[in-house]
C-alpha positions, -999 to +999 in steps of 0.1 A: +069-085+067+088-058+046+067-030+031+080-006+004+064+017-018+085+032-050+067+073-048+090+072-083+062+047-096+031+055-079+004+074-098-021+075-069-046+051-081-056+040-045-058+004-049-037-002-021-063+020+002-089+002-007-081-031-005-062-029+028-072+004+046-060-007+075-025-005+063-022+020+034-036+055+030-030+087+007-013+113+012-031+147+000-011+144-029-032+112-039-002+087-035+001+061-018+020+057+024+020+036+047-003+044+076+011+049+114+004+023+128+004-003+101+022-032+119-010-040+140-026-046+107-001-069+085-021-104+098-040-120+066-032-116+030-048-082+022-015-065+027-002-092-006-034-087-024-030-047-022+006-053-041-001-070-067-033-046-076-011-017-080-014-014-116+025+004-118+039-024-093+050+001-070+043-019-035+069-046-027+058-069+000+091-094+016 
């Protein structure tokens, strides 16, 4: 699994956070990164459910 998040497009709303904190964090900017260690955490469809609530569309998920 492919993660990729457009900074162009992001506006920090921290959807992604908090529906899969295991993967997705802020920077202190407010926007949206990948965590570390993320690839431990990609299992289950939290990772897909955090794309599509990003209200600009900025996480792509392959």
């Amino acid at each position: 699994m492919q993660i990729s998040i457009d900074r162009e497009r992001c506006i920090g709303a921290g959807q992604c956070a908090l529906t899969a904190p295991k993967v997705f964090t802020q920077d202190d900017d407010g926007f949206s990164e990948l965590l570390p260690d993320y690839e431990e955490a990609l299992e289950g469809p939290m990772v897909k459910e955090a794309a599509r609530a990003c209200p600009v569309q900025a996480i792509t998920v392959t």
